[in-house]
N, C-alpha and C positions, 0 to 999 in steps of 0.2 A: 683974829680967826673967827669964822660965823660957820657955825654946823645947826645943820638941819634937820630930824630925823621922824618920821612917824612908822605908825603900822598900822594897816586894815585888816580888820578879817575878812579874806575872803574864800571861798565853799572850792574842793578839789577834791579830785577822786583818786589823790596819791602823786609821787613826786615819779618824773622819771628818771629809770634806773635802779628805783628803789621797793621794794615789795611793802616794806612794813614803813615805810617816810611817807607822812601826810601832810601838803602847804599846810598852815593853819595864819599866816599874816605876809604881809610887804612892808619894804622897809625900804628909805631912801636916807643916803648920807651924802652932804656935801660941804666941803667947804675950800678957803681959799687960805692955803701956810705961806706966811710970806718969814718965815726963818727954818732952818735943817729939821729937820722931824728926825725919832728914836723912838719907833716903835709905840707913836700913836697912836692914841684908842680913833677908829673911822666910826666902825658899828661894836656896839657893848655886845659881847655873849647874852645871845636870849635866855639863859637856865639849863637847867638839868634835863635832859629827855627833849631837849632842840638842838638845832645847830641853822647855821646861816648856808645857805646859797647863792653864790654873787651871780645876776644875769647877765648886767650894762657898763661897763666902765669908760670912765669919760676923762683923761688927763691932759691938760696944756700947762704950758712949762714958758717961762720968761730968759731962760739960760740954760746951758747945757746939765741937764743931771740926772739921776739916778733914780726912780720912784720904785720903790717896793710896796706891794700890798701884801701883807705877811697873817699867818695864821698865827695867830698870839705873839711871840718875841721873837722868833726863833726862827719858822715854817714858809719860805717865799712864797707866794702863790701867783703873784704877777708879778714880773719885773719891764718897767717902760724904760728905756735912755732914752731921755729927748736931748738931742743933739745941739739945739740952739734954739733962738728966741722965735716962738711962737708953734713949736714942735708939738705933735698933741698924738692922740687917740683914742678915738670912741670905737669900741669894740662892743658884741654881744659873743656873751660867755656861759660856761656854765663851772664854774669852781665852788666846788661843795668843801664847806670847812667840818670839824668835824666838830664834835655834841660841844655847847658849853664858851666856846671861844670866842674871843674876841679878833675884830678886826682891824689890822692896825697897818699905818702908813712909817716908812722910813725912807729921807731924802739924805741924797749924797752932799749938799750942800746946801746954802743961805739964796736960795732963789724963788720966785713967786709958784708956785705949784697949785692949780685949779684941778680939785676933785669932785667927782660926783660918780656917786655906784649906789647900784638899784639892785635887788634880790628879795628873795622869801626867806620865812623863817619856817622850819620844817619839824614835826614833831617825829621823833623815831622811838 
């Protein structure tokens, strides 16, 4: 497995939907799980008085299964079935997690799974 992650700061005049949420970075995570994932760390919880916003998600799948992107252990926030070999989807999103959380992947089984999700990190 190869994950990849940074963040820039870059300058915003507030998040939308949010009065008091300000961008303050971007963040990219990707990698390639070639066995069943269990609540995954994708992207680390930024801290106290942040939270993640996911914008991009990008999933292709080698066999039929199940991908969850979940708000800590618990919380689904995207759920993809890809049906068979070479089943994918690049979507743009807006799924705001909430202060503190980590981002995490969980697969239904032992199959190749290619992820990549782009978002901000938002000071509230």
């Amino acid at each position: 497995m190869s994950i990849a992650t940074y963040a820039v700061p870059i300058r915003s005049s507030g998040s939308p939907g949010s009065s008091t949420a300000e961008t303050v970075g971007e963040w990219h995570a990707s990698a390639i799980y070639t066995a069943q994932q269990t609540d995954t760390v994708v992207q680390a919880a930024p801290g106290v008085g942040y939270r993640l916003r996911i914008s991009h998600i990008y999933i292709q799948v080698n066999a039929a299964v199940d991908v969850l992107l979940e708000q800590g252990t618990a919380t689904t926030k995207f759920n993809f079935y890809g049906d068979a070999k070479g089943a994918g989807v690049a979507q743009s999103v807006n799924i705001l997690l909430d202060e503190n959380t980590n981002l995490t992947i969980t697969t239904s089984g032992v199959v190749n799974v290619n992820l990549a999700v782009d978002g901000t990190v938002e000071r509230i």
